[in-house]
py3Dmol code that shows the C-alpha trace and the ligand (Angstrom):
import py3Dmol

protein = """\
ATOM      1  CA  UNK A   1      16.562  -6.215 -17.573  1.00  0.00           C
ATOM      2  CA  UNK A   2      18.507  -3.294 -16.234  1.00  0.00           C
ATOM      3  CA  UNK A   3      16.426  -3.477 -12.643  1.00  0.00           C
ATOM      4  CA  UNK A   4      17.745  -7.364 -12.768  1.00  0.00           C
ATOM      5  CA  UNK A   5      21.407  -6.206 -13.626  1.00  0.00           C
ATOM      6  CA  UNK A   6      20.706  -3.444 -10.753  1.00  0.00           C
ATOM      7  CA  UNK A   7      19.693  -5.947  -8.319  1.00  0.00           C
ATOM      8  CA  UNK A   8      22.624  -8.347  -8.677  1.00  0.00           C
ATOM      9  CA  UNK A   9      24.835  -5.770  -8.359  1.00  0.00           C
ATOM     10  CA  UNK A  10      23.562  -4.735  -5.134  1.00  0.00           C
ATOM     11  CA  UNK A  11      23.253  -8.026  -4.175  1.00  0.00           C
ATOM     12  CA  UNK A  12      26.957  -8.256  -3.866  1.00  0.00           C
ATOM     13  CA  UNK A  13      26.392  -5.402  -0.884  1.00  0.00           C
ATOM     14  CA  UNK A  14      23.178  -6.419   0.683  1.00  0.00           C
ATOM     15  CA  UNK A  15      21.848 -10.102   1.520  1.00  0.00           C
ATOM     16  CA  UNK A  16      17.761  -9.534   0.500  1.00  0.00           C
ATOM     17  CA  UNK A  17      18.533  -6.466  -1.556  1.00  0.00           C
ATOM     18  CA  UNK A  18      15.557  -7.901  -4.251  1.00  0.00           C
ATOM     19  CA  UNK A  19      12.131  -9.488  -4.142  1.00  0.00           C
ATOM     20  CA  UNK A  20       8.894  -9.669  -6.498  1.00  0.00           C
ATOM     21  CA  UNK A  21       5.530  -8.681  -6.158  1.00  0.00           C
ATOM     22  CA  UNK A  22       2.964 -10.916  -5.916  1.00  0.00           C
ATOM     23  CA  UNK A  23       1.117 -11.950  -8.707  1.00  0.00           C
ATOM     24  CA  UNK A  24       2.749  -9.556 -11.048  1.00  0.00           C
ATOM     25  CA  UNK A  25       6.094 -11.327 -10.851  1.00  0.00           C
ATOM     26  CA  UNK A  26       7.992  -7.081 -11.114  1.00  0.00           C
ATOM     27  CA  UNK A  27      11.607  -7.430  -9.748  1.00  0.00           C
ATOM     28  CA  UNK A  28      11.947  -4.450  -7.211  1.00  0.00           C
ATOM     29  CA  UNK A  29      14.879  -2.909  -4.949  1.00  0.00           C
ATOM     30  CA  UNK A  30      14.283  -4.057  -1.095  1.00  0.00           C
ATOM     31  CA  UNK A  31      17.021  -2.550   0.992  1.00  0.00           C
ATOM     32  CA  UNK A  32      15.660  -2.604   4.516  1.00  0.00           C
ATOM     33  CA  UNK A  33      14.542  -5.556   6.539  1.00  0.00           C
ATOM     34  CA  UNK A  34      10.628  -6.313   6.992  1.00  0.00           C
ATOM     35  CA  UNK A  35      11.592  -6.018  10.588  1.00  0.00           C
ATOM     36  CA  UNK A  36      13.011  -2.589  10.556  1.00  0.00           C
ATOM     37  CA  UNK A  37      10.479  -1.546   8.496  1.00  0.00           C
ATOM     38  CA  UNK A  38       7.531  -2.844  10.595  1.00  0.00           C
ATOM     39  CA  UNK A  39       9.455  -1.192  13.144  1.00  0.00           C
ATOM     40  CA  UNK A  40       9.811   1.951  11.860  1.00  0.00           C
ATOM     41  CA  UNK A  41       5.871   1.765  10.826  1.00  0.00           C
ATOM     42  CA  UNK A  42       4.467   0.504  13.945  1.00  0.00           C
ATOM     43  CA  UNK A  43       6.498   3.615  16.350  1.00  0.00           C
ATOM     44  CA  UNK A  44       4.626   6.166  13.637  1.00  0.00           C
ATOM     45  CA  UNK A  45       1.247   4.665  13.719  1.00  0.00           C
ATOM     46  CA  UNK A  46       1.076   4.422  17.605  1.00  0.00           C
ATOM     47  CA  UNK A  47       1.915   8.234  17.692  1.00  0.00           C
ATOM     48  CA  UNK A  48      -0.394   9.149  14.911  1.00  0.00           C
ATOM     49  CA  UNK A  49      -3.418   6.886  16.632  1.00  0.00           C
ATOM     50  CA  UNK A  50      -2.761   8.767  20.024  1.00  0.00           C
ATOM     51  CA  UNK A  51      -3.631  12.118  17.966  1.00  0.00           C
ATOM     52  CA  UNK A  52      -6.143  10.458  15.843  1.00  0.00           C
ATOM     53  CA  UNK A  53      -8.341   8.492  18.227  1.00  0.00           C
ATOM     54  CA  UNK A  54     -10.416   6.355  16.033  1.00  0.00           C
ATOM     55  CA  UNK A  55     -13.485   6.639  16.078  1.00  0.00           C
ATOM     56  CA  UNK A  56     -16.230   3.722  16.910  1.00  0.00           C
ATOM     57  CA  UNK A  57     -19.321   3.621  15.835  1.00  0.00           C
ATOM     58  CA  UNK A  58     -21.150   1.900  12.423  1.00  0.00           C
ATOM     59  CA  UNK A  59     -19.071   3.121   9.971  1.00  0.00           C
ATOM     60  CA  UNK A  60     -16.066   1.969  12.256  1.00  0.00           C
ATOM     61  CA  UNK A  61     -17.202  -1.595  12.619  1.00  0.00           C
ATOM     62  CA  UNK A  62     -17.679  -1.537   8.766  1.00  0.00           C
ATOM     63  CA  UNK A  63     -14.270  -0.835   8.210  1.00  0.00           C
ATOM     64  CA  UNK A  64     -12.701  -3.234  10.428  1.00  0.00           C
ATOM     65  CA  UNK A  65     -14.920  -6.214   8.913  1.00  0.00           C
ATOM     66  CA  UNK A  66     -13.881  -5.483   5.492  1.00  0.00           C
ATOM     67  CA  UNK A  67     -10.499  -5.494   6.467  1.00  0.00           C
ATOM     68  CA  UNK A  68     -10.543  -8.161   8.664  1.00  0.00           C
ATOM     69  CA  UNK A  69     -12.220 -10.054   4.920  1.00  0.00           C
ATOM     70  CA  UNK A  70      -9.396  -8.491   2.584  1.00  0.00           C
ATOM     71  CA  UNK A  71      -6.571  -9.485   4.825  1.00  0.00           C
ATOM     72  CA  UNK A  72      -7.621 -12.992   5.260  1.00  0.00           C
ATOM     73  CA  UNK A  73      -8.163 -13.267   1.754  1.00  0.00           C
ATOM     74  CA  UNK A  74      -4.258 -12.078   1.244  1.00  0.00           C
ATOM     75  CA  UNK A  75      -3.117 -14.162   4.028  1.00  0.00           C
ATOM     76  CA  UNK A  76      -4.878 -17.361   2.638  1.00  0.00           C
ATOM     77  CA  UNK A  77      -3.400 -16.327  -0.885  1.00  0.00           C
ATOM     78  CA  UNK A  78       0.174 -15.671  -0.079  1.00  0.00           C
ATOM     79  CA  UNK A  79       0.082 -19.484   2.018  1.00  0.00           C
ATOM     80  CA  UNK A  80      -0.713 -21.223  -1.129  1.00  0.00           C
ATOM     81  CA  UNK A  81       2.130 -18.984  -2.968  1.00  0.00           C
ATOM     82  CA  UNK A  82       4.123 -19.705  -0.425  1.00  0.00           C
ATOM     83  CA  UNK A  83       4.663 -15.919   0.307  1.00  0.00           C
ATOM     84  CA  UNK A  84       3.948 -15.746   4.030  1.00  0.00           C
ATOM     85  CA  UNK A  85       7.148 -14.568   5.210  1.00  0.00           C
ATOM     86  CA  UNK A  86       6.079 -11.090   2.920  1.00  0.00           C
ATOM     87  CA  UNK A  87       3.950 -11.204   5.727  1.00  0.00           C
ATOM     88  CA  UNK A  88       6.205 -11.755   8.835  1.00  0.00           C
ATOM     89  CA  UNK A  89       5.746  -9.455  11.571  1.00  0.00           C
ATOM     90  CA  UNK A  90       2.086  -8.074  10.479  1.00  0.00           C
ATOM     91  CA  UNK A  91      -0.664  -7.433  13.070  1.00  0.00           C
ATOM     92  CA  UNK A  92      -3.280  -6.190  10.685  1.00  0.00           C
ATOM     93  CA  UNK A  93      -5.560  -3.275  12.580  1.00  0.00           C
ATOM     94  CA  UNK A  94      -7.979  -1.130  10.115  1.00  0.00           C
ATOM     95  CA  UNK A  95      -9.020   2.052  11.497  1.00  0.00           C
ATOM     96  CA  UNK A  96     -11.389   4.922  10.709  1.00  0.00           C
ATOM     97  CA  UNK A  97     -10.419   8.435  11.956  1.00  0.00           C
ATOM     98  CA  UNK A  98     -12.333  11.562  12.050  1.00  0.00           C
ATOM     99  CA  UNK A  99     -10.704  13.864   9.362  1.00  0.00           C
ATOM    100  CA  UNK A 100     -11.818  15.696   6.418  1.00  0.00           C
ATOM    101  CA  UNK A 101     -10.385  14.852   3.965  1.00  0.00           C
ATOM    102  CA  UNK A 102     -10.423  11.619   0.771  1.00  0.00           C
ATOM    103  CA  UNK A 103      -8.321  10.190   1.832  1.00  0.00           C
ATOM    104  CA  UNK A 104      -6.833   6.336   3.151  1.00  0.00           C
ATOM    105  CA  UNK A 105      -3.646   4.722   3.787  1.00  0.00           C
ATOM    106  CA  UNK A 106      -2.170   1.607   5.250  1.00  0.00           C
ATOM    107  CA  UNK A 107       1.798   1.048   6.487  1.00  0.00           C
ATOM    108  CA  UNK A 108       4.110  -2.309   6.627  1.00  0.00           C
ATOM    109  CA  UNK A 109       2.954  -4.166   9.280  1.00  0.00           C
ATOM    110  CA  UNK A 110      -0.464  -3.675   8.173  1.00  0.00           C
ATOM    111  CA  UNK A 111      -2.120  -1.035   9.878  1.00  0.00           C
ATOM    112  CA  UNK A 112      -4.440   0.780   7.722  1.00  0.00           C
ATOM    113  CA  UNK A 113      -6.633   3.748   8.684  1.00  0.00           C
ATOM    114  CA  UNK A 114      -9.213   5.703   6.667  1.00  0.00           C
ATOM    115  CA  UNK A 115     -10.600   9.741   6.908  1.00  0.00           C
ATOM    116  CA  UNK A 116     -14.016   9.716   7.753  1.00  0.00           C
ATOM    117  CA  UNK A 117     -13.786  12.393   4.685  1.00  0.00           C
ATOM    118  CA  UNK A 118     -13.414   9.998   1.960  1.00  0.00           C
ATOM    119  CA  UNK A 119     -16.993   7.892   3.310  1.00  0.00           C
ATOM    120  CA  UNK A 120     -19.343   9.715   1.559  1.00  0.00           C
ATOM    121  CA  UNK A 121     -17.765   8.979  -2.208  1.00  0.00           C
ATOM    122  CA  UNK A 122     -17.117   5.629  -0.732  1.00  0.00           C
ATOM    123  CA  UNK A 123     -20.528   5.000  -1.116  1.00  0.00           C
ATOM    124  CA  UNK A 124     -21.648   1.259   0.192  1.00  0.00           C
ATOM    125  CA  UNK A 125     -19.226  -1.364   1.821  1.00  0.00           C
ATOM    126  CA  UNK A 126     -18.169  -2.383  -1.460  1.00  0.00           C
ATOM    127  CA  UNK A 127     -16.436   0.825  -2.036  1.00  0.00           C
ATOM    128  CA  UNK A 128     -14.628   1.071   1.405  1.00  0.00           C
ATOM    129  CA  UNK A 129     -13.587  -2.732  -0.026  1.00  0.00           C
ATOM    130  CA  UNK A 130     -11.480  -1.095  -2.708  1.00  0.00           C
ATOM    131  CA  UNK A 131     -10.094   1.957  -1.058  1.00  0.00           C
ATOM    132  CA  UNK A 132      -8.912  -0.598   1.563  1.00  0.00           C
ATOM    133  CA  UNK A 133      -8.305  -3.374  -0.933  1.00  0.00           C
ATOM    134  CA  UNK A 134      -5.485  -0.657  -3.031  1.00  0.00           C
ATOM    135  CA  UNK A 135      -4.016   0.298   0.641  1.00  0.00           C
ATOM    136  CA  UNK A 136      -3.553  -2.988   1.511  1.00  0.00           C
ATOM    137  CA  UNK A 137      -2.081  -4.126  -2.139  1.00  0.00           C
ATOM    138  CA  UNK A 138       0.593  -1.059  -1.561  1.00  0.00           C
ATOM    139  CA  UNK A 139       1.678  -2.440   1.350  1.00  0.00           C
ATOM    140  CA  UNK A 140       1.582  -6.404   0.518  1.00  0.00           C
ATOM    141  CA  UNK A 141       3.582  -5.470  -2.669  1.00  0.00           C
ATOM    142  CA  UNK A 142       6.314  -4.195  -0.671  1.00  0.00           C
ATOM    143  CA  UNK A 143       5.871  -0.350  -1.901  1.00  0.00           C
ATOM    144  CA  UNK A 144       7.025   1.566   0.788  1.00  0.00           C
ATOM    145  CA  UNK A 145      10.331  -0.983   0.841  1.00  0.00           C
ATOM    146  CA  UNK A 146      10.950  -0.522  -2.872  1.00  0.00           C
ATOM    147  CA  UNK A 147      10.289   3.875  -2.308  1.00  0.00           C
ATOM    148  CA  UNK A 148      12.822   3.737   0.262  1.00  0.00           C
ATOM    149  CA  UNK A 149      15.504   1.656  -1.588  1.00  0.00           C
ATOM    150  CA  UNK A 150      15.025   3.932  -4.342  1.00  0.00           C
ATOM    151  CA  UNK A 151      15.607   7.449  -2.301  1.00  0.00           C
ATOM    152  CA  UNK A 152      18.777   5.918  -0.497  1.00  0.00           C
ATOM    153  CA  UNK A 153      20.075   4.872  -3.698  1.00  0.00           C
ATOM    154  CA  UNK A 154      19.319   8.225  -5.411  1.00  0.00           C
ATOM    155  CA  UNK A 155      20.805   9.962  -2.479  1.00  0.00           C
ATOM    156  CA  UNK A 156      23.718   7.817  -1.904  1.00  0.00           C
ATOM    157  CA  UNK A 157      24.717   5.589  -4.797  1.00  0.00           C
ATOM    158  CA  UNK A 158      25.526   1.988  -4.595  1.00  0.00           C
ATOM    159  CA  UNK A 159      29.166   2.562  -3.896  1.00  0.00           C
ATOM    160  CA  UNK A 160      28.630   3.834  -0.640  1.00  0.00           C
ATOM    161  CA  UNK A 161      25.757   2.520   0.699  1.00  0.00           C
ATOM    162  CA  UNK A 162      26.930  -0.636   2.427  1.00  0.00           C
ATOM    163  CA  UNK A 163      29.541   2.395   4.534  1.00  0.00           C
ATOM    164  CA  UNK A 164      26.207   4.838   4.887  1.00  0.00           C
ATOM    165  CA  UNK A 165      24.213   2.416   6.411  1.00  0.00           C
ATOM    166  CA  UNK A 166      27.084   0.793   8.940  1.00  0.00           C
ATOM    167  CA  UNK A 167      27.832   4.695  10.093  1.00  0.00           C
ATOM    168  CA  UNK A 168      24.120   6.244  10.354  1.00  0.00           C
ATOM    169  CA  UNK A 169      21.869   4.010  11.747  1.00  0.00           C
ATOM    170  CA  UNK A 170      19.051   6.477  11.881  1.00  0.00           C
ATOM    171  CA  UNK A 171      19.322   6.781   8.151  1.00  0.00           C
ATOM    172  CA  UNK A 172      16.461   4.437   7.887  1.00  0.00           C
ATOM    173  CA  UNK A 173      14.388   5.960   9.302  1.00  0.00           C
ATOM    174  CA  UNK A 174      14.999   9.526   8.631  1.00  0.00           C
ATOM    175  CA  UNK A 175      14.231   7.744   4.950  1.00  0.00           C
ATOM    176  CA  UNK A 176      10.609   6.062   6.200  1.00  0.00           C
ATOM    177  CA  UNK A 177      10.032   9.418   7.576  1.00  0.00           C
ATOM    178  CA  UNK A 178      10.489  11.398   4.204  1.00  0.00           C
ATOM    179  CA  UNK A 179       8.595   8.366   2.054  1.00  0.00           C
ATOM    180  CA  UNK A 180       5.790   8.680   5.060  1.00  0.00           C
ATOM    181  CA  UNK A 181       5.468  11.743   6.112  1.00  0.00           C
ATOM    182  CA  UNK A 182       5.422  11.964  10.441  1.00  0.00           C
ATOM    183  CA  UNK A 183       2.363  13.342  12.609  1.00  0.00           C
ATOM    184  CA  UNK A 184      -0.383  14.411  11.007  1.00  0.00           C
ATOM    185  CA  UNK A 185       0.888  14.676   7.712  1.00  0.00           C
ATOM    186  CA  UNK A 186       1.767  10.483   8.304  1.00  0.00           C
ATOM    187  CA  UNK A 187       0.227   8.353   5.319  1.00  0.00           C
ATOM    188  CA  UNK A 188       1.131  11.365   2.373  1.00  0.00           C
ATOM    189  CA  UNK A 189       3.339   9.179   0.757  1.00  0.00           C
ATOM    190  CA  UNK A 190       4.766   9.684  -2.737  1.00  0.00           C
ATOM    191  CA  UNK A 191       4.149   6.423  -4.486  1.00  0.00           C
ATOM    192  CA  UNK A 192       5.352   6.251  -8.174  1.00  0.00           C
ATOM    193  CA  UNK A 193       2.873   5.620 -11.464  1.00  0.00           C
ATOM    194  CA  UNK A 194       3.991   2.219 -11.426  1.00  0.00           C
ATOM    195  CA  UNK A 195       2.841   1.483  -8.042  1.00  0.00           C
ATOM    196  CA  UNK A 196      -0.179   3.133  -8.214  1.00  0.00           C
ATOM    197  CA  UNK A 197      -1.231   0.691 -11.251  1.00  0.00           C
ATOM    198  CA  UNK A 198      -0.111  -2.184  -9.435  1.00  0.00           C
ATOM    199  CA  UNK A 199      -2.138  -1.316  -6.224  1.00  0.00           C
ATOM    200  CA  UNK A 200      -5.163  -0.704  -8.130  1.00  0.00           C
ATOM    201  CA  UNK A 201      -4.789  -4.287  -9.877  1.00  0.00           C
ATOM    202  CA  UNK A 202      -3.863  -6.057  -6.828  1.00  0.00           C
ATOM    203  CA  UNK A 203      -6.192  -4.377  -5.007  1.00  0.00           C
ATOM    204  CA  UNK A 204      -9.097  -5.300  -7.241  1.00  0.00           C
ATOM    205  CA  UNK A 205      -8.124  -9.010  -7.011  1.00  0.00           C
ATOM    206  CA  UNK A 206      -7.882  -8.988  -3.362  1.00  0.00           C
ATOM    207  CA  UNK A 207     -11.170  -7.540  -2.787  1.00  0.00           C
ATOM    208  CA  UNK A 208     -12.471  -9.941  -5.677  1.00  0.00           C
ATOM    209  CA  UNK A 209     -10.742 -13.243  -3.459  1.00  0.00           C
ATOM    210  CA  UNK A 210     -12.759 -11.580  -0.250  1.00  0.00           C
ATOM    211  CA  UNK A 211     -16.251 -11.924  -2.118  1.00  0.00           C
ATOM    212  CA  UNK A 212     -16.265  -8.462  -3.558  1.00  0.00           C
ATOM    213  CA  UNK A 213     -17.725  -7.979  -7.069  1.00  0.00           C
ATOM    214  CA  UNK A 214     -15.006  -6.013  -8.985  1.00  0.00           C
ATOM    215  CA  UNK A 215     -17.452  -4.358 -11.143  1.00  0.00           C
ATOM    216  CA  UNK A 216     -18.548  -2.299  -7.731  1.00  0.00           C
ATOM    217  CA  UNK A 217     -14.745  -1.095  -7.706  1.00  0.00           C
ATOM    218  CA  UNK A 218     -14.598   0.059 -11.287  1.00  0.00           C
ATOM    219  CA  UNK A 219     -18.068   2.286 -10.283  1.00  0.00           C
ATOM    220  CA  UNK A 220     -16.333   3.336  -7.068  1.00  0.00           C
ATOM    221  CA  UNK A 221     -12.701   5.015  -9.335  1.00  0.00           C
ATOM    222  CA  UNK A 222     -15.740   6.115 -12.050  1.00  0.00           C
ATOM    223  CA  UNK A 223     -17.531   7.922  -9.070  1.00  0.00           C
ATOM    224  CA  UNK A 224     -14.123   9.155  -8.078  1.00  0.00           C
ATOM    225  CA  UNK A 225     -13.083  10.743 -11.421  1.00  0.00           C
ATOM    226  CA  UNK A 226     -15.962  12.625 -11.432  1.00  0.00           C
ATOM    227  CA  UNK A 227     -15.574  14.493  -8.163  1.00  0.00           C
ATOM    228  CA  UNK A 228     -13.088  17.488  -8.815  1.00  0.00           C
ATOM    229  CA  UNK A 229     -12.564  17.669  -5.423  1.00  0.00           C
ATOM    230  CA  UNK A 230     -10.438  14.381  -5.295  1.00  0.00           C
ATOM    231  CA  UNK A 231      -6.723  15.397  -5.804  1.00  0.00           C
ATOM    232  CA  UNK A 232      -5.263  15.065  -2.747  1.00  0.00           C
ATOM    233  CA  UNK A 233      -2.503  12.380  -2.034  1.00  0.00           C
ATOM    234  CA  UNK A 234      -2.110   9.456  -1.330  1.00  0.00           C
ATOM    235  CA  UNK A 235      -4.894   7.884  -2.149  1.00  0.00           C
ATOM    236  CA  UNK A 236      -6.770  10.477  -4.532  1.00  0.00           C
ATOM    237  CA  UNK A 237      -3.191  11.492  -6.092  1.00  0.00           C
ATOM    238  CA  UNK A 238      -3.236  13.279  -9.152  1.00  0.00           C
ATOM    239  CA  UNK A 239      -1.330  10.684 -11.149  1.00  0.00           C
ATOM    240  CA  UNK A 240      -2.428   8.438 -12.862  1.00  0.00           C
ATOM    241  CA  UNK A 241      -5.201  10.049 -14.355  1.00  0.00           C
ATOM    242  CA  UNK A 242      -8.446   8.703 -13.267  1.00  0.00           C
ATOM    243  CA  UNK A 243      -8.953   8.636 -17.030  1.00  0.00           C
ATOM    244  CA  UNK A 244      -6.236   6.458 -18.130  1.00  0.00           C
ATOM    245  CA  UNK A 245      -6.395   4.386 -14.560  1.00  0.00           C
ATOM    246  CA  UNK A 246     -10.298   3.363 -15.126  1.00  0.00           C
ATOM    247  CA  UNK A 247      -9.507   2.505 -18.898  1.00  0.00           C
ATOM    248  CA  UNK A 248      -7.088   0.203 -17.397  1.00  0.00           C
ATOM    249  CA  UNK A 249      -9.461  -1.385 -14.791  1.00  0.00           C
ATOM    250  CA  UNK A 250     -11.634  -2.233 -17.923  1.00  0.00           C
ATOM    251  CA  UNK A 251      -8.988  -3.821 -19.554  1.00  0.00           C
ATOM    252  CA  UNK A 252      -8.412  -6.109 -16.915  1.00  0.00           C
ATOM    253  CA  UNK A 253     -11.807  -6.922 -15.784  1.00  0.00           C
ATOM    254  CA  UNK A 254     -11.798 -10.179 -17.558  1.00  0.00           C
ATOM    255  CA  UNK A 255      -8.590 -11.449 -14.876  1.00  0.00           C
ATOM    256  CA  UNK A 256     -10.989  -9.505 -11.960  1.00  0.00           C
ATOM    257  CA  UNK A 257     -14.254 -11.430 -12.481  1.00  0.00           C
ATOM    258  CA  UNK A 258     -11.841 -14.735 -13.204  1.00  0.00           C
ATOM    259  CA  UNK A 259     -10.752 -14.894  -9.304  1.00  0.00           C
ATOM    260  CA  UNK A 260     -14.517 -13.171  -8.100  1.00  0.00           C
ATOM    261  CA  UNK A 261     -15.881 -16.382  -9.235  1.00  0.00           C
ATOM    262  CA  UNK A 262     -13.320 -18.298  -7.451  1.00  0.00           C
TER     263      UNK A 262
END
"""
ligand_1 = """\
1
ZN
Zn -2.165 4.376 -3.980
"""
view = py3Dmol.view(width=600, height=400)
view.addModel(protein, "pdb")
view.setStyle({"model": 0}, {"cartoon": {"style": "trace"}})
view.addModel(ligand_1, "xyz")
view.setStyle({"model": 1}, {"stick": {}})
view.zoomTo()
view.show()
């Protein structure tokens, strides 16, 4: 209620200042236009991939047909929900980069790259399915948007937004770069409890619509908790629990298998 009240109140200031995630129907903050956004994503990636060649060979190919699978499934889905314009300006590209450590991430615009560090607890394709399948649900429910609406409001206060953003237009991106991260840090963003749920349920149906078997990605967060190596952000962060995140996989495995049969 208060996020509605919240969101016609800026809506006074800012055309698009709301949207919903798919599927879950959650109101969220959207300050900045897709455009500026893919904008702002695309100039980082193209630095980070010039320091990060990927690399190409089996595992490489793997990840790029799994992707190329999830985001067709996403693409087909948001059509029939009449979504596709959450999807305007995206040229999907799905990396993997040699790099030590867990980890995976994927930006508006969808370009997603994975650390050849996080293969070997990825296990078989179906596991690389869900790492890629929660990166790409981050970014298809408008995350990074709804992180950067909520730092500029924290910072500036609805009051004087509308005048921040007509005087400093670099604040945008000074913004991406702090919800980011720049170089080779790129990709350690701080994502909130309530996204992290969210990716890890729209991730598991997106995988499911692409022909994965969710019960594969419940093994894959149960093989996760158990390495105590596997706190490192963004995609291993430290909250939620694995615990109480795997509890609520189960939970939902009924709605999972229900679009896996599909
Ligand atoms: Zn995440």
């Amino acid at each position: 209620m208060f996020k509605k009240i919240v969101c016609a109140a800026i809506l006074t200031i800012f055309l698009a200042a709301c949207s919903n995630v798919p599927i879950t129907g959650r109101t969220q903050l959207s300050l900045i236009s897709q455009q500026q956004i893919v904008d702002l994503s695309d100039a980082q990636y193209s630095e980070f991939i010039a320091n990060n060649p990927p690399l190409k060979n089996s595992d490489a190919e793997m990840v790029k047909r799994v992707g190329a699978k999830i985001s067709k499934a996403v693409e087909e889905f948001m059509i029939k929900q009449g979504r596709q314009y959450q999807l305007s300006g995206f040229d999907w590209e799905f990396n993997l980069v040699n790099n030590k450590e867990k980890n995976a991430w994927a930006l508006p615009g969808g370009k997603v790259v994975v650390y050849s560090g996080i293969l070997p607890i990825a296990g078989e394709e179906d596991g690389i399915a869900t790492i890629m399948g929660h990166e790409i649900a981050h970014v298809v429910a408008n995350h990074g948007n709804e992180r950067m609406s909520q730092e500029l409001l924290l910072k500036y206060g609805y009051a004087t937004l509308q005048e921040v953003f007509g005087e400093n237009p670099g604040l945008a991106k000074s913004v991406f770069l702090e919800v980011y991260g720049v170089g080779s840090s790129l990709g350690m963003l701080k994502y909130s409890r309530t996204h992290e749920y969210e990716a890890d349920r729209l991730g598991i149906i997106f995988t499911a619509m692409a022909g994965y078997d969710p019960r594969k990605s419940l093994e894959f967060w149960e093989r996760m908790s158990a390495d105590s190596t596997a706190a490192v952000p963004e995609f291993l962060s430290t909250h939620p629990s694995s615990i109480s995140r795997i509890s609520r996989i189960k939970e939902s495995m009924p709605e999972f298998m229900g679009y896996y049969s599909k």
